[in-house]
C-alpha positions in Angstrom: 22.6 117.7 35.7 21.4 114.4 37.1 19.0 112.9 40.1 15.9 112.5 40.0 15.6 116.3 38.2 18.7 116.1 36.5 21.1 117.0 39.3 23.3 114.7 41.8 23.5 116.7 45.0 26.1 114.1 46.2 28.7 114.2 43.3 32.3 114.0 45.3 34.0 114.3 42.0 35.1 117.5 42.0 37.4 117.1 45.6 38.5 113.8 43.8 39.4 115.7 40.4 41.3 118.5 42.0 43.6 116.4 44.5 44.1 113.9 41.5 45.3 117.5 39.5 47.9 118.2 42.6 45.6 120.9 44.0 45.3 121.4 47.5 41.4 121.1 48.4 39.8 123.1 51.3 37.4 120.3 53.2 35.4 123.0 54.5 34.7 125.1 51.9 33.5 121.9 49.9 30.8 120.9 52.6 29.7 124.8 52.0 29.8 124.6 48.1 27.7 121.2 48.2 25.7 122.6 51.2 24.5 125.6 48.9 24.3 123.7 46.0 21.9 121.2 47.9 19.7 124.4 49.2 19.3 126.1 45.9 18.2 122.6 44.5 15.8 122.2 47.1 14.6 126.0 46.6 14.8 125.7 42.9 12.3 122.6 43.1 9.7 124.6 45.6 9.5 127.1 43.0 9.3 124.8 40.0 6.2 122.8 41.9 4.8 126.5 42.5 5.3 127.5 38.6 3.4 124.0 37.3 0.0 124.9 38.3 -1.6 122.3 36.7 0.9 120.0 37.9 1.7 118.2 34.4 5.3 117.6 35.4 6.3 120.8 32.9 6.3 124.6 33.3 4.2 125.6 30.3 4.5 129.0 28.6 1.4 131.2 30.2 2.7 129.7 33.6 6.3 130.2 32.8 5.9 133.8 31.9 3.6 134.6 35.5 6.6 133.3 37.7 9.8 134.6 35.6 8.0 137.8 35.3 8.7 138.3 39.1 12.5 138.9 38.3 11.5 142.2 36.6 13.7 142.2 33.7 12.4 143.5 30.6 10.0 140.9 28.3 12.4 140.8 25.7 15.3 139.6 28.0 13.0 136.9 29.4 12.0 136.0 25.3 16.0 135.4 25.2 15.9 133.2 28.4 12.8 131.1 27.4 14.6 130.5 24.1 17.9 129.8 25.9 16.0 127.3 28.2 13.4 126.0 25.9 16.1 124.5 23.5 13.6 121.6 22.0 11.0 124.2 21.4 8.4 121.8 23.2 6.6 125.1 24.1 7.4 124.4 27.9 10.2 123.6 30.4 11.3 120.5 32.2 12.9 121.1 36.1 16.2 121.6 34.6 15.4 123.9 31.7 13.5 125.9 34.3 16.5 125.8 36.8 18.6 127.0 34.0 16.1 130.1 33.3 16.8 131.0 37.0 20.2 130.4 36.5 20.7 133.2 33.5 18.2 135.2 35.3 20.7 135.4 38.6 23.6 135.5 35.9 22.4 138.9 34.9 21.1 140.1 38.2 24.4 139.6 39.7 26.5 141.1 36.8 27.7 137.9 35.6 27.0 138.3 32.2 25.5 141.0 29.9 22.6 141.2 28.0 24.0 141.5 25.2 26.0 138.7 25.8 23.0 136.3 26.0 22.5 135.1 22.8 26.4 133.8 23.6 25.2 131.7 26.1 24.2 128.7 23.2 27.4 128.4 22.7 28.3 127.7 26.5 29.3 124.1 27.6 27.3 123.0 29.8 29.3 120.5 31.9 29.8 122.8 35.1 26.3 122.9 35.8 26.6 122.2 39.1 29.1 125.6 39.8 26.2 127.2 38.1 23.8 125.9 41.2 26.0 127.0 43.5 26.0 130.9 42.7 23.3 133.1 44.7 19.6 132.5 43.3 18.0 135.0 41.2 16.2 137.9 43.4 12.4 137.8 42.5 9.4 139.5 43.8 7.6 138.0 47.0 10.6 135.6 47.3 13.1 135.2 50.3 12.2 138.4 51.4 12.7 140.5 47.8 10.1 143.5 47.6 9.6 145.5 44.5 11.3 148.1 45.3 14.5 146.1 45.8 13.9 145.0 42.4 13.6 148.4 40.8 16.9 149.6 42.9 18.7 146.7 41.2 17.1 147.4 37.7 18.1 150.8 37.8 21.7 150.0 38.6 22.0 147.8 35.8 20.5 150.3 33.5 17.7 148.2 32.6 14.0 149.4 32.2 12.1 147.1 34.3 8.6 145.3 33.6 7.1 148.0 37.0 8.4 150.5 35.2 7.1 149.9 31.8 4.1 149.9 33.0 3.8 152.6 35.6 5.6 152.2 38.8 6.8 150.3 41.2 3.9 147.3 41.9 4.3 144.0 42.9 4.0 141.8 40.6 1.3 139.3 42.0 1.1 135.2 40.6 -1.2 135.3 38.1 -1.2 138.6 36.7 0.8 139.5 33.2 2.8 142.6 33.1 4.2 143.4 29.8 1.6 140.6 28.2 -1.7 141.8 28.0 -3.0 138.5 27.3 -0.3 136.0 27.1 -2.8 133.3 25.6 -3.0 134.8 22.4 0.6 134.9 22.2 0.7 131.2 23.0 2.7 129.1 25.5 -0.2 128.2 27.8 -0.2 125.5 29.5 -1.0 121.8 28.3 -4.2 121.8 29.4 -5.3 125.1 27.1 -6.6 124.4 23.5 -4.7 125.3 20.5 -7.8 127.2 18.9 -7.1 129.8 21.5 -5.4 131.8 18.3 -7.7 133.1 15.8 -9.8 130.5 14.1 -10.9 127.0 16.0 -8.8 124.1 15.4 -9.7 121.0 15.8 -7.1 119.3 17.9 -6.4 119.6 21.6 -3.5 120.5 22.8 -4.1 118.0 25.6 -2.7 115.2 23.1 0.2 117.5 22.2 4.1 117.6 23.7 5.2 119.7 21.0 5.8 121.3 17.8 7.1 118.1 16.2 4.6 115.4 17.8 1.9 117.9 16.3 3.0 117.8 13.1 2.8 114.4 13.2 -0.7 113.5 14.8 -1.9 116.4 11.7 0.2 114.3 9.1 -1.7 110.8 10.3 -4.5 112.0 10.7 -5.3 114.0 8.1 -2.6 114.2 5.0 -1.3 110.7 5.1 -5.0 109.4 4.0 -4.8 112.4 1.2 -1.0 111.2 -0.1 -2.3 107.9 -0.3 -5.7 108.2 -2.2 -3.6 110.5 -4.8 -0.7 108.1 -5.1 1.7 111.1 -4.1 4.5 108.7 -3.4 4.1 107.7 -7.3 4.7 111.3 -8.4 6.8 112.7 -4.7 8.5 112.0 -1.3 7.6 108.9 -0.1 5.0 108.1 3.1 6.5 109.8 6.4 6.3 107.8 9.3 6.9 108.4 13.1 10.5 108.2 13.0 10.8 111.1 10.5 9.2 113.4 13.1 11.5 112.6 16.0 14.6 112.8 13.8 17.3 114.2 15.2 18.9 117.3 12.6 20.8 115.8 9.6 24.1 117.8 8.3 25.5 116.3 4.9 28.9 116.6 3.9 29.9 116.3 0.2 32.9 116.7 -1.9 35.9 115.1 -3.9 37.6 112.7 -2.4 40.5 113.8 -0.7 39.0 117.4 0.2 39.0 116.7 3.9 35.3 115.7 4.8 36.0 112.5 7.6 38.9 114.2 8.5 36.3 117.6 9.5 33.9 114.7 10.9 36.7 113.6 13.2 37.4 117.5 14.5 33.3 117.7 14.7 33.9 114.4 17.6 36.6 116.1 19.3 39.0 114.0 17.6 36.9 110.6 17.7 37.1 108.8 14.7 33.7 107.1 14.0 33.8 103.2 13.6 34.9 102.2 10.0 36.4 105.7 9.2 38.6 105.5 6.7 41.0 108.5 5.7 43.9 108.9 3.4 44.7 110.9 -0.1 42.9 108.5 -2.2 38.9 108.0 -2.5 39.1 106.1 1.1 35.1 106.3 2.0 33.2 104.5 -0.1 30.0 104.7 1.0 27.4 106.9 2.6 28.0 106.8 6.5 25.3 108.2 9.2 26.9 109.0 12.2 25.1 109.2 15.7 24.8 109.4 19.2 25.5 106.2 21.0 27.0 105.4 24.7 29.3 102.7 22.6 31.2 102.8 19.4 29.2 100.5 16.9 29.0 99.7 13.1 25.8 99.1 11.8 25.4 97.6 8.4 22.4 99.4 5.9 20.5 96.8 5.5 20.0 96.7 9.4 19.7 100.5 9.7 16.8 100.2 7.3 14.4 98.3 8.6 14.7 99.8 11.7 11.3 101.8 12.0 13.1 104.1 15.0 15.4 105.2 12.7 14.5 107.8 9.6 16.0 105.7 6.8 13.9 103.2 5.7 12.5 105.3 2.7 16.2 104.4 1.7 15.3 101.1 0.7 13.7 102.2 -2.6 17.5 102.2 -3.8 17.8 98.6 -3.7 20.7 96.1 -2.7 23.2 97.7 -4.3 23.1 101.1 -2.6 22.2 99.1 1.5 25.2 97.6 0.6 26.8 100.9 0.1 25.2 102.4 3.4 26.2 101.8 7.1 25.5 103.5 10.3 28.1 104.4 12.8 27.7 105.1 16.4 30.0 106.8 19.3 29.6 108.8 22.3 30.6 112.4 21.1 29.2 115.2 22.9 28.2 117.0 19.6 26.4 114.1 18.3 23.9 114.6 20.9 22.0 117.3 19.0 22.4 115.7 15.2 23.4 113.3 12.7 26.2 113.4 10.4 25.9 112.0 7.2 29.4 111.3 5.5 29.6 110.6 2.1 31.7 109.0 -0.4 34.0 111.1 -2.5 32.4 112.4 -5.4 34.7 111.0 -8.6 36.6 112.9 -11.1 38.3 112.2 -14.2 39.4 109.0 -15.6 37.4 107.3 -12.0 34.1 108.9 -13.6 33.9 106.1 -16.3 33.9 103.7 -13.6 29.7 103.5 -12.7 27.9 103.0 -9.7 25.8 100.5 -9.0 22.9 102.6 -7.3 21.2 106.1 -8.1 23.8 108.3 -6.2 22.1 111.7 -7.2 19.3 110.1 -6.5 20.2 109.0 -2.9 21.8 112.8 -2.3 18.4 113.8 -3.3 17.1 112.1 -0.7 19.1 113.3 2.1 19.5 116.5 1.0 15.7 117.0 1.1 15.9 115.8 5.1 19.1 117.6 5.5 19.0 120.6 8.1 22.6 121.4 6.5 24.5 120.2 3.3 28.1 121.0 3.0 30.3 121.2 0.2 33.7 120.7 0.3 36.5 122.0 -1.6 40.1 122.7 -1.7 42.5 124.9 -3.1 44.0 122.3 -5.6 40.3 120.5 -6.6 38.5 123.4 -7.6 37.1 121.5 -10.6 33.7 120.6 -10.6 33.6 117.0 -12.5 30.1 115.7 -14.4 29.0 113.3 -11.3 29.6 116.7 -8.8 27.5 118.8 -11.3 25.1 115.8 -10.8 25.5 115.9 -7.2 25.0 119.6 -6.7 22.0 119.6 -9.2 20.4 116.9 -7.0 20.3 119.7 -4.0 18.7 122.3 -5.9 15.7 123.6 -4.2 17.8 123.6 -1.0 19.7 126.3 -1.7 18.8 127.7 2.0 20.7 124.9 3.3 24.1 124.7 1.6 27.1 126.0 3.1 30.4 125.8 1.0 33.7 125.1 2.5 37.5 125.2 1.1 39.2 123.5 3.5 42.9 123.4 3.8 42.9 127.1 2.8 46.7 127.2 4.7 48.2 125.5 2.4 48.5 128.8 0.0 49.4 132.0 0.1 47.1 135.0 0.9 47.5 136.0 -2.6 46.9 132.9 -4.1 43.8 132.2 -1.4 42.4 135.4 -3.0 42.8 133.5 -6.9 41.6 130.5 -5.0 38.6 132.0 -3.7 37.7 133.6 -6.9 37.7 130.5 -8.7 35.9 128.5 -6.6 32.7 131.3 -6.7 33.4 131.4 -10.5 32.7 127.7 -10.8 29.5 127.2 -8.3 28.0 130.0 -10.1 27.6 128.0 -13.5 26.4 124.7 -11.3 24.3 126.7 -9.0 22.4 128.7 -11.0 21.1 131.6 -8.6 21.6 134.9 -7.8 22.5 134.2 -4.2 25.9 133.0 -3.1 25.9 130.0 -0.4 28.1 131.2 2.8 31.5 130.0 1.8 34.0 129.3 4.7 37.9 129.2 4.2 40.1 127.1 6.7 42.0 124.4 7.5 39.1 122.4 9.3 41.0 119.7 10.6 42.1 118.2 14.1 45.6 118.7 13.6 47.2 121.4 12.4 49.6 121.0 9.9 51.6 124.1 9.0 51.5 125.7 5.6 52.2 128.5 3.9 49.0 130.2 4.1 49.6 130.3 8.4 51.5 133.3 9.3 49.1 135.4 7.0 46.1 134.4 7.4 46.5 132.8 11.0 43.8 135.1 12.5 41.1 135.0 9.5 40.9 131.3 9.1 40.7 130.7 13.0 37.6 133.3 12.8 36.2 131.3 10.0 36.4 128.3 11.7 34.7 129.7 14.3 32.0 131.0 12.3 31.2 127.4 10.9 31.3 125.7 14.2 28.9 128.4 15.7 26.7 127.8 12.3 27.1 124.0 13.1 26.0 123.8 16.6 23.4 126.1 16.1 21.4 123.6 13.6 19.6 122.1 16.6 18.4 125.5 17.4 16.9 125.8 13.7 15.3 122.6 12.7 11.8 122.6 14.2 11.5 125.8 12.2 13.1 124.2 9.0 10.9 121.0 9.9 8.1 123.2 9.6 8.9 124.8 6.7 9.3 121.6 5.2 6.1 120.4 6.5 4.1 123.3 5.1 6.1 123.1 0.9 5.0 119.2 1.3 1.4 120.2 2.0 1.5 122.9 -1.0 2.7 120.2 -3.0 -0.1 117.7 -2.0 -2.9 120.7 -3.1 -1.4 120.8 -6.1 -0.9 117.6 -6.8 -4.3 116.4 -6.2 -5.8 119.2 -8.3 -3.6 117.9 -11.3 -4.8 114.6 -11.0 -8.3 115.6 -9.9 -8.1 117.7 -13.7 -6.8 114.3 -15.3 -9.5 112.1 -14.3 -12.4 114.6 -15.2 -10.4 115.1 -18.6 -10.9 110.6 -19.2 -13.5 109.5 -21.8 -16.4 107.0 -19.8 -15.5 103.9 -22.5 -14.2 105.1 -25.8 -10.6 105.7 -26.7 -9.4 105.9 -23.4 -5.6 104.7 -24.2 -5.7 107.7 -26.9 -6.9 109.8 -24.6 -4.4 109.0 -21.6 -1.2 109.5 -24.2 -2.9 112.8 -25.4 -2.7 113.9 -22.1 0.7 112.8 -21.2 2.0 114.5 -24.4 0.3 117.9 -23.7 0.7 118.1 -20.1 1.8 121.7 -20.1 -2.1 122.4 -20.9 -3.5 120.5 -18.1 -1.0 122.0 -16.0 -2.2 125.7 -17.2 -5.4 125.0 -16.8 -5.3 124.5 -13.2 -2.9 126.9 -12.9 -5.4 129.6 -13.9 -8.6 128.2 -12.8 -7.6 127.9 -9.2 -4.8 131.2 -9.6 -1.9 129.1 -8.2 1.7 130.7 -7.8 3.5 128.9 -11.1 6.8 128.5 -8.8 4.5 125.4 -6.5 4.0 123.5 -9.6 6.4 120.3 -10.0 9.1 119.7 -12.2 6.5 119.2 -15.2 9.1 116.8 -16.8 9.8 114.7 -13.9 5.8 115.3 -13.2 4.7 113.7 -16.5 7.5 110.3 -16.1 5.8 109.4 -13.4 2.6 109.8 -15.1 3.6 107.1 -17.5 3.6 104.3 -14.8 -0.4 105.1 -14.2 -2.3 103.2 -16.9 -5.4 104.2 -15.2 -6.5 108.2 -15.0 -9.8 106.8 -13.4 -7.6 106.2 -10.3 -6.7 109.3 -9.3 -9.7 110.8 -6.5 -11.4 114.1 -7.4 -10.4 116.9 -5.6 -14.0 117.7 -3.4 -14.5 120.3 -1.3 -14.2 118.7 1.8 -10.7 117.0 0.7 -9.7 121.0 -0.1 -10.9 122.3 2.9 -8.8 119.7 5.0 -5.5 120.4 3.8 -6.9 124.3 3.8 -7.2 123.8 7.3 -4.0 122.2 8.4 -2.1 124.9 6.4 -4.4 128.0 7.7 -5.9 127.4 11.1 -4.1 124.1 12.6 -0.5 124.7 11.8 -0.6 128.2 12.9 -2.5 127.4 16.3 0.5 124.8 16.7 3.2 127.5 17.0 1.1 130.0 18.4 0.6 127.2 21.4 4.6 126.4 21.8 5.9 129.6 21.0 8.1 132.1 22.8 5.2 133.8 25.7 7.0 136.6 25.7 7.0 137.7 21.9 
């Protein structure tokens, strides 16, 4: 969809495409197609300027939910529409999201598709957008002549219980009113120029300021937690300063493994068979360094050192590794469709064996660390004959723990065995992650032969259907990442401002613990050595969960590069209160505002 609103009314490329396939081409029904694609545009633009009433340029959620309503299908169908349409979560639609809520409204009006096929339409590729503008616009109430009781004839023939039925008859809807919401407010989605306290207690910022769930986050990180971080020195002990580039980040999914497992090879079938500049594949360890591949109109290599200092892009907390690892990083650019919606970070191939003796030259658990804790996604891959997990891959998968949500686990090249020996295979490989992984819950493992060619194998004629389901399954997990990560984002949001409570009540509890003038080296040591009682203390003066507390190991390293307690802030009321209210009254008010208006 281009133009002006994302459409061309104009585009002659379909004519042009079908005599260039040999297909004969109807001149007249062509002028009709563009002629009707041209009046729903205009139509579909009336409306949109109708829906803004507060003419921001955006249909917000209280306004979104007045004029959809019309279309009488049931509020849960229109919560699957919104979510459909809405797919940045900015709490609002643009003219083509909103043409493409009318769209799956006249989709199901006109039998098109089920209901219970919606949640299929993610999935959909949306290149034939224009087709979709061409088909009949959705029937709602006061428009083109639709009455209400046309509306409840056509619900009833779809079997669907419609909004004038839920509540009591058959009653024109008029603009303004809210059936099946009695107040939509409260359930957010209103429209910019509405306040973000209007859920429960009063916050402080104004949604006036605010585009979305994301630029929220930020303007509450800046304004408030960043000044916190710093005056504790939680860098010193945590995750490094966030800056505006690591809240407009698009979703990161890591791929690790052996070398030789298959992981730029599944890149390459991820790009519909593009292979990203400076990919390297082959049976021995071919990438050799950590790759981040992107969205970009041309195909372009980008060296680390570059990509670091680049304050648009989310990487330049990378340059804590040194030289030696930006010399190991690169950034890769090239226009595949699925790169659109993430980042794909490809990594080099974990060692094993005699290679293990051989050391790198930069912190490589250290580095996975670091972009498995911005990783919407982190996938392991295995195949049938590397099963073993070496040292520096025990090192590797320890480095993700805590992110246990987010790992997938793939064996790839799961034709080349037998049924019965993908069932050994399969056993194995669960045997082995449990003594790495260490929890009760098994990641999601996937079986397949996840590359763009298909190379026969014995494992083919018998399993055939299965590993074409499971690679189906992944893909669908894959593309649906986009989908997840402003709820991951702000569940990563919220465990970084736990941390920060904690953290500045443990230092708080070390400075009030220093002597004014007298032994004060002693004193600092002392506490070093028995950390496990300051960390108690706190623990049970302020009744904190034990699970928030830090690694008390990796808390009391860092501790040794502080030579003076004094440093650290007390923890006031005031500094309590702040981070109290970002985690109870703003944060909340933030996805009450861009949330789904009718849930």
């Amino acid at each position: 969809m281009s133009s002006s609103h994302g459409y061309d009314n104009n585009d002659a490329s379909a004519p042009a495409a079908a005599v260039a396939a040999g297909r004969s081409v109807d001149l007249s029904e062509d002028a009709a197609y563009n002629e009707s694609v041209a009046s729903n545009l205009r139509m579909y633009t009336a409306w949109f300027k109708e829906a803004d009433a507060d003419r921001d340029g955006r249909v917000g959620g209280k306004e979104a939910a007045s004029f959809l309503q019309k279309s009488y299908l049931p509020r849960n169908v229109l919560g699957q529409i919104w979510t459909l349409s809405d797919t940045q979560q900015n709490g609002s639609l643009t003219f083509s999201q909103f043409c493409r809520a009318l769209v799956l409204i006249s989709k199901i009006q006109h039998g098109q598709i089920r209901i219970s096929e919606l949640s299929q339409q993610r999935d959909v590729d949306h290149d034939d957008d224009e087709a979709d503008l061409a088909m009949p616009p959705p029937l709602l109430d006061g428009k083109n002549g639709v009455k209400a009781e046309d509306l409840d004839e056509l619900c009833m023939r779809l079997g669907i219980v419609n909004l004038s039925q839920a509540h009591g008859g058959s009653t024109s809807i008029a603009a303004g009113s809210s059936p099946g919401m009695d107040n939509p407010d409260a359930k957010g989605g209103g429209s910019r120029s509405s306040i973000l306290s209007d859920a429960g207690k009063k916050a402080k910022m104004s949604s006036k300021s605010v585009m979305s769930i994301s630029d929220g986050l930020r303007q509450l990180y800046m304004k408030v937690i960043k000044p916190i971080e710093e005056s504790c020195l939680f860098p010193n002990f945590h995750n490094p300063l966030l800056r505006d580039s690591d809240f407009g980040a698009r979703p990161l999914v890591m791929l690790l493994g052996q070398y030789s497992t298959g992981k730029t090879t599944f890149v390459k079938t991820l790009l519909d068979g593009m292979t990203y500049p400076q990919a390297q594949i082959g049976p021995e360890p071919t990438t050799d360094r950590f790759v981040a591949v992107s969205y970009g109109v041309d195909e372009q290599a980008i060296p680390g050192n570059t990509l670091c200092v680049d304050r648009t892009q989310p990487f330049t907390g990378l340059t804590k590794f040194g030289s030696s690892f930006l010399n190991k990083f690169a950034g890769a650019t090239c226009p595949a469709k699925a790169l659109e919606q993430m980042t794909i970070i490809d990594t080099p191939g974990v060692l094993s064996g005699d290679k293990q003796r051989i050391e790198r030259r930069y912190d490589f658990p250290g580095v996975v660390r670091w972009f498995a804790e911005r990783s919407d996604l982190i996938l392991l891959m295995f195949d049938p004959f590397k099963l073993d997990i070496s040292d520096e891959f025990r090192r590797v998968i320890s480095a993700c723990s805590g992110h246990d949500d987010k790992i997938r686990v793939i064996l790839n090249k799961a034709n080349s065995v037998s049924a019965q020996h993908l069932m050994r295979v399969y056993g194995a490989l669960m045997w082995s992650l449990s003594r790495v992984l260490r929890s009760p819950e098994v990641p999601r493992v996937y079986c397949g032969n996840f590359s763009s060619a298909h190379d026969g194998g014995p494992g083919d004629e018998e399993n055939g259907p299965l590993l074409q389901k499971e690679k189906e399954a992944l893909l669908a997990d894959l593309y649906d990442v986009p989908r997840r990560h402003v709820g991951r984002r702000v569940n990563e949001y919220i465990k970084r401002i736990r941390t920060l409570r904690i953290h500045a009540l443990l230092v708080s509890a070390l400075r009030d613990a220093m002597p004014s003038m007298m032994g004060v080296e002693k004193k600092r040591q002392n506490l070093i050595d028995n950390l496990e009682d300051v960390f108690l203390d706190v623990q049970r003066k302020y009744n904190l969960p034990v699970g928030d507390f830090p690694d008390i190991e990796v808390f009391r390293e860092s501790l040794r590069g502080i030579k003076d307690f004094k440093k650290f802030p007390r923890a006031s009321n005031s500094t309590l209160k702040a981070i109290d209210d970002v985690l109870e009254v703003e944060v909340p008010a933030l996805l009450t505002r861009f949330g789904n208006p009718f849930q």
